[in-house]
mmCIF entry with sequence, helices, sheets and N, C-alpha, C, O atoms, coordinates in Angstrom:
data_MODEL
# 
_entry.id   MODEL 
# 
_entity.id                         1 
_entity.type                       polymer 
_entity.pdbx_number_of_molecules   1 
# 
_entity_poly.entity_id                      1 
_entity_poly.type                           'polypeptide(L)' 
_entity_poly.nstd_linkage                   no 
_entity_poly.nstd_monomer                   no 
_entity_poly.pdbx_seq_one_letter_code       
;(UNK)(UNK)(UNK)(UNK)(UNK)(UNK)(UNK)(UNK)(UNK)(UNK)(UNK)(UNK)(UNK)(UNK)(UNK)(UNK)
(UNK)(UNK)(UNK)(UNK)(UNK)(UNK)(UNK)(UNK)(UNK)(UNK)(UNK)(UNK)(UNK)(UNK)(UNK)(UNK)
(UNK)(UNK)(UNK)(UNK)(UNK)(UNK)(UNK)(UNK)(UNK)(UNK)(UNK)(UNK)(UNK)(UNK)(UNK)
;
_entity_poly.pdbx_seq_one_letter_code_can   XXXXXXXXXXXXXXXXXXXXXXXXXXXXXXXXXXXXXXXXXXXXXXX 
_entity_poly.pdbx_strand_id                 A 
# 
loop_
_entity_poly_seq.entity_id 
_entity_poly_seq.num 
_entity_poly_seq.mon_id 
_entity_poly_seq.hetero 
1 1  UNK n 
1 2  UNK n 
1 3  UNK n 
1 4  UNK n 
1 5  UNK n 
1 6  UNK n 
1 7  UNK n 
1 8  UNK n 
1 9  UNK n 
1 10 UNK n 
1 11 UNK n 
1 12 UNK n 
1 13 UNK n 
1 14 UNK n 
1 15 UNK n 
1 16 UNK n 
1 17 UNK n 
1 18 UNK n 
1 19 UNK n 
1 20 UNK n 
1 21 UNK n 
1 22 UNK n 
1 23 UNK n 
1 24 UNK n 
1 25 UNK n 
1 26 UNK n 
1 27 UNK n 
1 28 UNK n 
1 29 UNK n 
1 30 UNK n 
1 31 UNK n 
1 32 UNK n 
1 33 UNK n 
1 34 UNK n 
1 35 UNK n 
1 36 UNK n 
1 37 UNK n 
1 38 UNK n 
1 39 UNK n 
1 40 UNK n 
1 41 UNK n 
1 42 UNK n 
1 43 UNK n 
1 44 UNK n 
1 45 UNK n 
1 46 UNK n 
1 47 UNK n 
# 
_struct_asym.id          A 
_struct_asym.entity_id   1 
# 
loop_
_struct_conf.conf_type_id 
_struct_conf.id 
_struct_conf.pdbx_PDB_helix_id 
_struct_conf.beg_label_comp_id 
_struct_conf.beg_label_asym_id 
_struct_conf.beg_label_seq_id 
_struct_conf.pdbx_beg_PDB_ins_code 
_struct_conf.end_label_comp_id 
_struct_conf.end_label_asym_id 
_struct_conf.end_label_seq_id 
_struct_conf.pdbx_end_PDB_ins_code 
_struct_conf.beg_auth_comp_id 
_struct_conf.beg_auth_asym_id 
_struct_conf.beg_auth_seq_id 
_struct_conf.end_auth_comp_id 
_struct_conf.end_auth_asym_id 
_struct_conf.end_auth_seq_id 
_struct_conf.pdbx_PDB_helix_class 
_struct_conf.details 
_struct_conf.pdbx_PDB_helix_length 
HELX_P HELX_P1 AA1 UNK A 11 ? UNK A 18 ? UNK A 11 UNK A 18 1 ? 8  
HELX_P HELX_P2 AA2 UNK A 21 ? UNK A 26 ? UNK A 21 UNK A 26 3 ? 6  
HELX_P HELX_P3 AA3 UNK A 34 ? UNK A 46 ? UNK A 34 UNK A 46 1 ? 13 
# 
_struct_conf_type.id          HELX_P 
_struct_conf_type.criteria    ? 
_struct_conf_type.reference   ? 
# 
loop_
_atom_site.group_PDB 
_atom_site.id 
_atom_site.type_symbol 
_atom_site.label_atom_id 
_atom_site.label_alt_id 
_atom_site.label_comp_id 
_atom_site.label_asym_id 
_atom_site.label_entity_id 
_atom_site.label_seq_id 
_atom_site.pdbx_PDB_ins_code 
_atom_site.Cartn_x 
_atom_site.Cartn_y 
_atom_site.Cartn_z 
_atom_site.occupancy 
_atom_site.B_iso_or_equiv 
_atom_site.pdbx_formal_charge 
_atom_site.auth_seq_id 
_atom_site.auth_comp_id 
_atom_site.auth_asym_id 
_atom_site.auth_atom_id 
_atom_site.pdbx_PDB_model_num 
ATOM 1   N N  . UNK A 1 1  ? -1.645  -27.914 -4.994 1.00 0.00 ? 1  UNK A N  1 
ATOM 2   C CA . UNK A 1 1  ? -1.738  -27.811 -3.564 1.00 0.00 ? 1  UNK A CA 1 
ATOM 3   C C  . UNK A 1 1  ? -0.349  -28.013 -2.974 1.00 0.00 ? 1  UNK A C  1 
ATOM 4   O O  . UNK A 1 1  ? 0.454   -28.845 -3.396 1.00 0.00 ? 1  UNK A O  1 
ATOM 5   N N  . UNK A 1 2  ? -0.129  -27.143 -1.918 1.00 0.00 ? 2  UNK A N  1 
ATOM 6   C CA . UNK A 1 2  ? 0.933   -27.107 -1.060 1.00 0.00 ? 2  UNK A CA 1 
ATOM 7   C C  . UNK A 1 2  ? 1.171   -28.338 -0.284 1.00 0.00 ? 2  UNK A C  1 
ATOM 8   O O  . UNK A 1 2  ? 0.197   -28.911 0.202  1.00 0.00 ? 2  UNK A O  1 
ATOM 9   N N  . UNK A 1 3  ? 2.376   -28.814 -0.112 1.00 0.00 ? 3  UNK A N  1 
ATOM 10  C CA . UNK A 1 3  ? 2.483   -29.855 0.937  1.00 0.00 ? 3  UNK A CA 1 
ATOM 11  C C  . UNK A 1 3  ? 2.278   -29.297 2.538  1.00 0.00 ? 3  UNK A C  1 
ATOM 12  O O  . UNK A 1 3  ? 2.083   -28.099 2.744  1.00 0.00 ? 3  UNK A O  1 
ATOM 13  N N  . UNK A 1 4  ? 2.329   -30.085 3.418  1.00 0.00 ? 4  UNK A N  1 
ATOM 14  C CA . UNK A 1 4  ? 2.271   -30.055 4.588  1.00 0.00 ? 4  UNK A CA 1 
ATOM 15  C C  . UNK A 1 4  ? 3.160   -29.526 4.795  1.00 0.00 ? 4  UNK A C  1 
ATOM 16  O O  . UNK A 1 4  ? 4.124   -29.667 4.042  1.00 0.00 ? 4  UNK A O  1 
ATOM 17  N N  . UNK A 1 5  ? 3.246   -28.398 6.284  1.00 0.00 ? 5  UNK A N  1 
ATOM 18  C CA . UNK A 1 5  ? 4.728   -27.878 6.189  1.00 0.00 ? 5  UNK A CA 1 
ATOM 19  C C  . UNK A 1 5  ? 5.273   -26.671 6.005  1.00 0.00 ? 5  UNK A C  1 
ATOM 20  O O  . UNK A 1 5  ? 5.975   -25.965 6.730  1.00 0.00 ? 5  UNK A O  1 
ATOM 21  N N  . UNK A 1 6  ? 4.703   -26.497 4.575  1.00 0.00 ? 6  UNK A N  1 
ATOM 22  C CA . UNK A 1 6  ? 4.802   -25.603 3.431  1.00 0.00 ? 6  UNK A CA 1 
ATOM 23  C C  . UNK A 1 6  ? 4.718   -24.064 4.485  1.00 0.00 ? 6  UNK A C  1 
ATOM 24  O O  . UNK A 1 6  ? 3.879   -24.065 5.386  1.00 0.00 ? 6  UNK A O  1 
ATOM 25  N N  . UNK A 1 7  ? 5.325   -23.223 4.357  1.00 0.00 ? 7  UNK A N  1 
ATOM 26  C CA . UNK A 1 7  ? 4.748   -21.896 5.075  1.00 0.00 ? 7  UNK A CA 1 
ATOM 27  C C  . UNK A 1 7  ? 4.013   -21.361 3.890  1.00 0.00 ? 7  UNK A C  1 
ATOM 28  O O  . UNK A 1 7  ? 3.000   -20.717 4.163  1.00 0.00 ? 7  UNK A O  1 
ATOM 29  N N  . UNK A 1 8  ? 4.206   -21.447 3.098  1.00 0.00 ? 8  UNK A N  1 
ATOM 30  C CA . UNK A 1 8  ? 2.830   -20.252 1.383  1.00 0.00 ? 8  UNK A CA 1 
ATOM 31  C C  . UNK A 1 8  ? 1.510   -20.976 1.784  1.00 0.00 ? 8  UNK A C  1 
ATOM 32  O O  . UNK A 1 8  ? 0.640   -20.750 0.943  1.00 0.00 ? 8  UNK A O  1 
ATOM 33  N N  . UNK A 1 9  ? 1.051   -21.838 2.883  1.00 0.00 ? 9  UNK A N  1 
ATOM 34  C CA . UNK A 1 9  ? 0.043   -22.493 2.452  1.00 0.00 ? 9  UNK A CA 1 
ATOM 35  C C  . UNK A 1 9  ? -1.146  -21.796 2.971  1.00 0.00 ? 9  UNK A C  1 
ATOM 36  O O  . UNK A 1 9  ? -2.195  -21.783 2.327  1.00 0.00 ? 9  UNK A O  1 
ATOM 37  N N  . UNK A 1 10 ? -0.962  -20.945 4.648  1.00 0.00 ? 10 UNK A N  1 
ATOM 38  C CA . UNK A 1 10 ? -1.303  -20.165 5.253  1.00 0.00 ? 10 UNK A CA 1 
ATOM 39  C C  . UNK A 1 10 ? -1.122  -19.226 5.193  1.00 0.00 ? 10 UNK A C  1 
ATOM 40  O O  . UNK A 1 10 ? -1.998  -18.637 5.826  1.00 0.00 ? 10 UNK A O  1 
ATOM 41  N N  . UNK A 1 11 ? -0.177  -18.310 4.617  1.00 0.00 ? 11 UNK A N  1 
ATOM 42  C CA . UNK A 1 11 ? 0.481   -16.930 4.480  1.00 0.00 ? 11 UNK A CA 1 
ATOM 43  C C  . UNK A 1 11 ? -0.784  -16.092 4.417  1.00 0.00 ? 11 UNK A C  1 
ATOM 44  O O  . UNK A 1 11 ? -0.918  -15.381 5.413  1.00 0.00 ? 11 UNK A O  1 
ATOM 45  N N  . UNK A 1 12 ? -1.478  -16.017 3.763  1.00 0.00 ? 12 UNK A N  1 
ATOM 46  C CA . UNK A 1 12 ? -2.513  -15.235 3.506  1.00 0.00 ? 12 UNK A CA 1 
ATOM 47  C C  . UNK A 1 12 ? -3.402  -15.107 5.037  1.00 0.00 ? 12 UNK A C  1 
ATOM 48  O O  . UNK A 1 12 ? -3.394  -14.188 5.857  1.00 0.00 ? 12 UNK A O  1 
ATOM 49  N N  . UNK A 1 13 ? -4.225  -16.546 5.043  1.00 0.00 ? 13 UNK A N  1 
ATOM 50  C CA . UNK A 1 13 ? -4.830  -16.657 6.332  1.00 0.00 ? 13 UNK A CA 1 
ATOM 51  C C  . UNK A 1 13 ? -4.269  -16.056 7.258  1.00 0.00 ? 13 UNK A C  1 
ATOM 52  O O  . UNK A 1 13 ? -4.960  -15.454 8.080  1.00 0.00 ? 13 UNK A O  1 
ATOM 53  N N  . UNK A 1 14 ? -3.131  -16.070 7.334  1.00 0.00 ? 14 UNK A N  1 
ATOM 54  C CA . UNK A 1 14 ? -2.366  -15.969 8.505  1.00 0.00 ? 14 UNK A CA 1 
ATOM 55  C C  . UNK A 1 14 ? -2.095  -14.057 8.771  1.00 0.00 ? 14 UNK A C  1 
ATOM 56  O O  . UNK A 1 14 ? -2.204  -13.295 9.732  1.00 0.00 ? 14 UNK A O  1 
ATOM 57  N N  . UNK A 1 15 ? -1.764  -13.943 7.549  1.00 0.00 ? 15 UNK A N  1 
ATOM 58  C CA . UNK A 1 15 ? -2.084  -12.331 7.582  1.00 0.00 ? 15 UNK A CA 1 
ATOM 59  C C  . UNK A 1 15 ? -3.217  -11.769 8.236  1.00 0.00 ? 15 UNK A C  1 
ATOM 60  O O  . UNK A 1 15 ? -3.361  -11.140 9.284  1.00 0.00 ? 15 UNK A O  1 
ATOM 61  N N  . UNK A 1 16 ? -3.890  -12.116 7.448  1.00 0.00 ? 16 UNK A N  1 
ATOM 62  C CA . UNK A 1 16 ? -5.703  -11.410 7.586  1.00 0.00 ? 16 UNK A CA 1 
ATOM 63  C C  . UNK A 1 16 ? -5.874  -11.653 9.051  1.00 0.00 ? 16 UNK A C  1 
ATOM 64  O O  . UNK A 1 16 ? -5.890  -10.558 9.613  1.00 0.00 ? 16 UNK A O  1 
ATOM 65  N N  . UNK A 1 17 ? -6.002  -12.598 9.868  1.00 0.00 ? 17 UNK A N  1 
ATOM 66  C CA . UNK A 1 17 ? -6.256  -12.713 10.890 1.00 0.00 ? 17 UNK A CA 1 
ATOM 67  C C  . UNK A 1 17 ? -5.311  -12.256 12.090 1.00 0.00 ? 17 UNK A C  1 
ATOM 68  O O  . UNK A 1 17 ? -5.693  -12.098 13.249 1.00 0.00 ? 17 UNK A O  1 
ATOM 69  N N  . UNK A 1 18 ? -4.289  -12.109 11.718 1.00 0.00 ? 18 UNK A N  1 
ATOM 70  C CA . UNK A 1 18 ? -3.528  -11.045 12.361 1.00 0.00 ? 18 UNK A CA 1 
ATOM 71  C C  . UNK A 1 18 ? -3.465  -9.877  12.502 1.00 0.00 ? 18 UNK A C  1 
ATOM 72  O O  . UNK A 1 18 ? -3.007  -9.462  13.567 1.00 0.00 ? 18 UNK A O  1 
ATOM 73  N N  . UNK A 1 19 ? -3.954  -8.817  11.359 1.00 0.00 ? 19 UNK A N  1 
ATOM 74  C CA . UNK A 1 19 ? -4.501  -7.768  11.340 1.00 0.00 ? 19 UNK A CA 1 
ATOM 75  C C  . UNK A 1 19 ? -5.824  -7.566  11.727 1.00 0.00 ? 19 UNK A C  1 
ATOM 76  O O  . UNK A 1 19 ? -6.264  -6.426  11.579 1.00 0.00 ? 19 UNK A O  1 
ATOM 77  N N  . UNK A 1 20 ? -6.618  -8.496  12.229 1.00 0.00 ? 20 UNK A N  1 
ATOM 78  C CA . UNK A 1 20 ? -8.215  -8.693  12.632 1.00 0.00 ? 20 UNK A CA 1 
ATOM 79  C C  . UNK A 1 20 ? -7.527  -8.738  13.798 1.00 0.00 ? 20 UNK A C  1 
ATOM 80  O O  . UNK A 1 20 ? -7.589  -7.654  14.378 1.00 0.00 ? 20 UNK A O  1 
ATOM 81  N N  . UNK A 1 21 ? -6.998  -9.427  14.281 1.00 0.00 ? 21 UNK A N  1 
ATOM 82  C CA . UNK A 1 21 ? -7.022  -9.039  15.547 1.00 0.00 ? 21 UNK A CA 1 
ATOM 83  C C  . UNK A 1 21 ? -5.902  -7.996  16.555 1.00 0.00 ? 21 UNK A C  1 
ATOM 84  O O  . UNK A 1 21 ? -5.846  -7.722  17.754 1.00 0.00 ? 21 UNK A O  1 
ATOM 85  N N  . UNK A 1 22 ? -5.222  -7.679  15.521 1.00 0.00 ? 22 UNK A N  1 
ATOM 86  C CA . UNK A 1 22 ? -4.876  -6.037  16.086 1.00 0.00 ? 22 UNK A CA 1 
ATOM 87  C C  . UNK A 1 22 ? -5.548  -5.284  15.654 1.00 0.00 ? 22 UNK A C  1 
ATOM 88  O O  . UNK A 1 22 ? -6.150  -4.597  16.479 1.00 0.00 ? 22 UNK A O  1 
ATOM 89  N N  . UNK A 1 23 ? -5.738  -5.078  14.566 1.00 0.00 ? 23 UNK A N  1 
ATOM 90  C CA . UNK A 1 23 ? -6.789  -3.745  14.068 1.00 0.00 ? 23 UNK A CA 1 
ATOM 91  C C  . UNK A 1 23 ? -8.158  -3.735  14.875 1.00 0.00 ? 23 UNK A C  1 
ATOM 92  O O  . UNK A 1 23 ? -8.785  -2.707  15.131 1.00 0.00 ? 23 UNK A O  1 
ATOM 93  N N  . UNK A 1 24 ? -8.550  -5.080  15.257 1.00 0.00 ? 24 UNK A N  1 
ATOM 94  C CA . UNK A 1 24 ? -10.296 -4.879  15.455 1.00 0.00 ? 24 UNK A CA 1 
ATOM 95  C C  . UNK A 1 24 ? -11.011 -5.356  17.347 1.00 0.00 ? 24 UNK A C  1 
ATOM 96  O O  . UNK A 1 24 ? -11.834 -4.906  18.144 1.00 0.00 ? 24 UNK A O  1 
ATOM 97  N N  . UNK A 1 25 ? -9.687  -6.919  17.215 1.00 0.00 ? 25 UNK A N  1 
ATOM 98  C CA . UNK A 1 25 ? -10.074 -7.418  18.219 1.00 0.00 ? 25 UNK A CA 1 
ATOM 99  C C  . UNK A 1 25 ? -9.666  -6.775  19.423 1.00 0.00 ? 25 UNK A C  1 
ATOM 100 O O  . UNK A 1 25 ? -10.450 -6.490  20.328 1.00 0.00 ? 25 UNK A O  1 
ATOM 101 N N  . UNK A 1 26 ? -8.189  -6.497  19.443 1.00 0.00 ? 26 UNK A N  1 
ATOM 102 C CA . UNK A 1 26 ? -7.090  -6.176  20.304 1.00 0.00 ? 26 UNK A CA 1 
ATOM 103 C C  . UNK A 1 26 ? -7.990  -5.139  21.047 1.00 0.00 ? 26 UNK A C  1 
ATOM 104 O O  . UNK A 1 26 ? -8.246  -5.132  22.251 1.00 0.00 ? 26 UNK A O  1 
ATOM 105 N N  . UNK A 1 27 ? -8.427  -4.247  20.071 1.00 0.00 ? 27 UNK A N  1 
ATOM 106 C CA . UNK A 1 27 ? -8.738  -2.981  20.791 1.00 0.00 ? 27 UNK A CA 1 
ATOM 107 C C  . UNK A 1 27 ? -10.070 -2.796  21.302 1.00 0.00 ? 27 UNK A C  1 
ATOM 108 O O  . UNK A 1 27 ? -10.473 -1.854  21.983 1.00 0.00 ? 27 UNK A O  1 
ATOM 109 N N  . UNK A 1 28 ? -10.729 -3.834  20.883 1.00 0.00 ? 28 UNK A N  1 
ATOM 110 C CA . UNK A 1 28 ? -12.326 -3.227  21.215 1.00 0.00 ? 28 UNK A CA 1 
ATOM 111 C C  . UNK A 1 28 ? -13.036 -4.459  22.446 1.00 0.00 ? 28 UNK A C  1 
ATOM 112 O O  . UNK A 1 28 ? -12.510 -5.551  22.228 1.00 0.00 ? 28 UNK A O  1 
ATOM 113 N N  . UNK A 1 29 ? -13.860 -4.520  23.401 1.00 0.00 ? 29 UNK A N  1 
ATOM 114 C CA . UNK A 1 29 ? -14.276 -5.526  24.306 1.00 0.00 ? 29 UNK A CA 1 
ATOM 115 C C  . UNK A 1 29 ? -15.606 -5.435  23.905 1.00 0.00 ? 29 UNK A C  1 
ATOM 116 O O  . UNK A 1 29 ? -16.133 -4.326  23.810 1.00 0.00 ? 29 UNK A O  1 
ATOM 117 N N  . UNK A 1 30 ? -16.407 -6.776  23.579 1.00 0.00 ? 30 UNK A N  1 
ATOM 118 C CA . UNK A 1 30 ? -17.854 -6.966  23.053 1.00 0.00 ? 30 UNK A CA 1 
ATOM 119 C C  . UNK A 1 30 ? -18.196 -7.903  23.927 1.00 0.00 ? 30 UNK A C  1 
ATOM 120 O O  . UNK A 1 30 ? -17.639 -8.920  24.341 1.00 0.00 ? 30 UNK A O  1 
ATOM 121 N N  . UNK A 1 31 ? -19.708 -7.127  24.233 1.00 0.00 ? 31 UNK A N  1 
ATOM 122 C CA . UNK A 1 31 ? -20.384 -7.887  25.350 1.00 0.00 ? 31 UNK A CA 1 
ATOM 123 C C  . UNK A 1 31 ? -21.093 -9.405  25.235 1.00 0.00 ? 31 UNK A C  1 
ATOM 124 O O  . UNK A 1 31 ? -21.497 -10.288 25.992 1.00 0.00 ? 31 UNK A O  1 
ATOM 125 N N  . UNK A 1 32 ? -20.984 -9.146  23.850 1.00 0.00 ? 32 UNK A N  1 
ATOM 126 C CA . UNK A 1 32 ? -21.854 -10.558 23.166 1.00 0.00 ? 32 UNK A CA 1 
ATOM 127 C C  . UNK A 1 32 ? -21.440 -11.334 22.618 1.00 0.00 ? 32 UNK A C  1 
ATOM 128 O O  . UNK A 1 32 ? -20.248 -11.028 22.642 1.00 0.00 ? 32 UNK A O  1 
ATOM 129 N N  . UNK A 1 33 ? -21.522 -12.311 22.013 1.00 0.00 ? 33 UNK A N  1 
ATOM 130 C CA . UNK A 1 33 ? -21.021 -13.137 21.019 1.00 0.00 ? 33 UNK A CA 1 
ATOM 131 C C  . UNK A 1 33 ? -21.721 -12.433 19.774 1.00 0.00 ? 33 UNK A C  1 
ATOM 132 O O  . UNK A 1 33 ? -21.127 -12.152 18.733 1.00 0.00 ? 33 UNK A O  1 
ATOM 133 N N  . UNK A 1 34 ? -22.552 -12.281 19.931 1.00 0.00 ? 34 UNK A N  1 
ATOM 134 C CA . UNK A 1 34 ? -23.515 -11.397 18.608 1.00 0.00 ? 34 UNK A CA 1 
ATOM 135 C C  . UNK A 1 34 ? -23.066 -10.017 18.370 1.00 0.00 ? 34 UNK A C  1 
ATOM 136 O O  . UNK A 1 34 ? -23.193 -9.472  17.274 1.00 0.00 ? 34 UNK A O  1 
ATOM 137 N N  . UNK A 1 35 ? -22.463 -9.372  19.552 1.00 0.00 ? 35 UNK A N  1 
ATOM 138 C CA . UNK A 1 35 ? -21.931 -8.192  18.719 1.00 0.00 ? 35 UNK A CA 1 
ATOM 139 C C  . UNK A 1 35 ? -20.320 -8.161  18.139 1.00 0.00 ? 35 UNK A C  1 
ATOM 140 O O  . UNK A 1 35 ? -19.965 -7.297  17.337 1.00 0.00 ? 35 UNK A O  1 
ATOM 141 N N  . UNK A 1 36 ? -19.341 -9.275  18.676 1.00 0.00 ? 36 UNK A N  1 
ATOM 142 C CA . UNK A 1 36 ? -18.830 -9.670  18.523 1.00 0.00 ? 36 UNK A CA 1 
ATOM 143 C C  . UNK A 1 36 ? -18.713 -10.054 16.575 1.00 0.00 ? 36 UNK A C  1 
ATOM 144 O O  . UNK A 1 36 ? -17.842 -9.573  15.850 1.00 0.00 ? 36 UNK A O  1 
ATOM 145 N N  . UNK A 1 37 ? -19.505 -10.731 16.239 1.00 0.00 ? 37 UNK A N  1 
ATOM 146 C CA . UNK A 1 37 ? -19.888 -11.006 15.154 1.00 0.00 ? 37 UNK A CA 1 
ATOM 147 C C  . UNK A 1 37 ? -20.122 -9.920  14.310 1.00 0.00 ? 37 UNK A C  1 
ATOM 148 O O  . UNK A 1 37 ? -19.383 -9.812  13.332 1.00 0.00 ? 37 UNK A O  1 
ATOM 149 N N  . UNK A 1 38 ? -20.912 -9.175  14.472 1.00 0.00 ? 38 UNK A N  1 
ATOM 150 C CA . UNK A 1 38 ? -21.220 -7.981  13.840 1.00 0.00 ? 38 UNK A CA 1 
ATOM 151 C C  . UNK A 1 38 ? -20.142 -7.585  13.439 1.00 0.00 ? 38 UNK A C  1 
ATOM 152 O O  . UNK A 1 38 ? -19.774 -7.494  12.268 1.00 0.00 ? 38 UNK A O  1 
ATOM 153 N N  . UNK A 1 39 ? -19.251 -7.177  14.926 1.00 0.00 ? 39 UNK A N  1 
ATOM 154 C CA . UNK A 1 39 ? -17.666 -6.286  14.664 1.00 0.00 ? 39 UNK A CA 1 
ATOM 155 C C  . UNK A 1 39 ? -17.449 -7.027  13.421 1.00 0.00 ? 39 UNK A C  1 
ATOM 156 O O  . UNK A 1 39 ? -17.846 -6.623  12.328 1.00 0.00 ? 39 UNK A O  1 
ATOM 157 N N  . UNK A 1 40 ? -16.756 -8.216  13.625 1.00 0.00 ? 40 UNK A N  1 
ATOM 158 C CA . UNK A 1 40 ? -16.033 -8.732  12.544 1.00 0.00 ? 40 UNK A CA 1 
ATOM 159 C C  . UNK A 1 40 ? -16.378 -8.858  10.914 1.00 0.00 ? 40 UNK A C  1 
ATOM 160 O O  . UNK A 1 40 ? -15.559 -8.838  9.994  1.00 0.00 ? 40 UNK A O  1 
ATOM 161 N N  . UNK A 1 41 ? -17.843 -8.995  10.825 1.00 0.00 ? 41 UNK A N  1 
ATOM 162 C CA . UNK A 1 41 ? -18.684 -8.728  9.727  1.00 0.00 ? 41 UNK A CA 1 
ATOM 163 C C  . UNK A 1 41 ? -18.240 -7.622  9.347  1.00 0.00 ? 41 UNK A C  1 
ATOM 164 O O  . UNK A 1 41 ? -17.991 -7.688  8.143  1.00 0.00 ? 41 UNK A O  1 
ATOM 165 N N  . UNK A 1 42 ? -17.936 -6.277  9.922  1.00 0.00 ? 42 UNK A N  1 
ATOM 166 C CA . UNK A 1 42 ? -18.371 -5.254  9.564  1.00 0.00 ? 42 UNK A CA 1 
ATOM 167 C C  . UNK A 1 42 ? -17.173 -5.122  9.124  1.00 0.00 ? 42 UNK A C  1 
ATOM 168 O O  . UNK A 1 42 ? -16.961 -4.795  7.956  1.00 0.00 ? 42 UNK A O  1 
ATOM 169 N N  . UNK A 1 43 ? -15.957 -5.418  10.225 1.00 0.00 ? 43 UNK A N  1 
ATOM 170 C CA . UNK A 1 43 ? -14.975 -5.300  9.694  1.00 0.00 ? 43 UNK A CA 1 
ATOM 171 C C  . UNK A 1 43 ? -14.215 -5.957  8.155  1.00 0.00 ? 43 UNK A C  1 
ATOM 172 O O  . UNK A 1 43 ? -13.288 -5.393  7.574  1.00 0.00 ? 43 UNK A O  1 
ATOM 173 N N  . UNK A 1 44 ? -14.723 -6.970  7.804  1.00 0.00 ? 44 UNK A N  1 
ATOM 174 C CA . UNK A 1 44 ? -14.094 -7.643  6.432  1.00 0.00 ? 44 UNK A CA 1 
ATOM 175 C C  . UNK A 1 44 ? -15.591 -7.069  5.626  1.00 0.00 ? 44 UNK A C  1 
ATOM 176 O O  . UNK A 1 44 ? -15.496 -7.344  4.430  1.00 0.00 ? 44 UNK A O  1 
ATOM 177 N N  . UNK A 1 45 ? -16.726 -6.465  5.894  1.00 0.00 ? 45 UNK A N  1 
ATOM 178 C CA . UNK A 1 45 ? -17.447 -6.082  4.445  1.00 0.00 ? 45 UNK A CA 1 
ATOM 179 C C  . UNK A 1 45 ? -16.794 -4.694  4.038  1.00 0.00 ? 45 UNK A C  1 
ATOM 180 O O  . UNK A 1 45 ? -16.670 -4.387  2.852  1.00 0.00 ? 45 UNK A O  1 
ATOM 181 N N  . UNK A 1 46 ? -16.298 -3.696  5.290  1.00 0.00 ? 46 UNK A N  1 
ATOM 182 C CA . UNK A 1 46 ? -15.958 -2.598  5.193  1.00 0.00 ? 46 UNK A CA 1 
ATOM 183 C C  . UNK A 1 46 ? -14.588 -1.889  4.680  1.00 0.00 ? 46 UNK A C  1 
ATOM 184 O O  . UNK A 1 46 ? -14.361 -0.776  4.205  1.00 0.00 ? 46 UNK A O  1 
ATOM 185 N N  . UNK A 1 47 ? -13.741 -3.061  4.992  1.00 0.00 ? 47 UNK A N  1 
ATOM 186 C CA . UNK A 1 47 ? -12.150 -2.848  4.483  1.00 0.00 ? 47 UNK A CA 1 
ATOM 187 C C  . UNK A 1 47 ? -11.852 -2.850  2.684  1.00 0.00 ? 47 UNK A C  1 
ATOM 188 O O  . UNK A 1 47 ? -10.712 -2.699  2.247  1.00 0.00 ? 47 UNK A O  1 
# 
């Protein structure tokens, strides 16, 4: 395990969710919290 600090510790996380939310969030407005969900489901079963 990485120390505190560390930037490798998030790198990954930090990716993925950055591309979630340009690729998916940025662009799209959901009326729900539930479709909301879906999007994102759909988006990490589908990639």
């Amino acid at each position: 395990m990485s120390r505190r600090g560390n930037y490798r510790n998030s790198a990954v996380a930090e990716i993925f969710f950055n591309l979630l939310k340009t690729e998916r969030i940025g662009r799209r407005t959901n009326r729900t919290r539930n479709e909301a969900r879906r999007d994102v489901f759909d988006y990490i079963e589908m990639s």
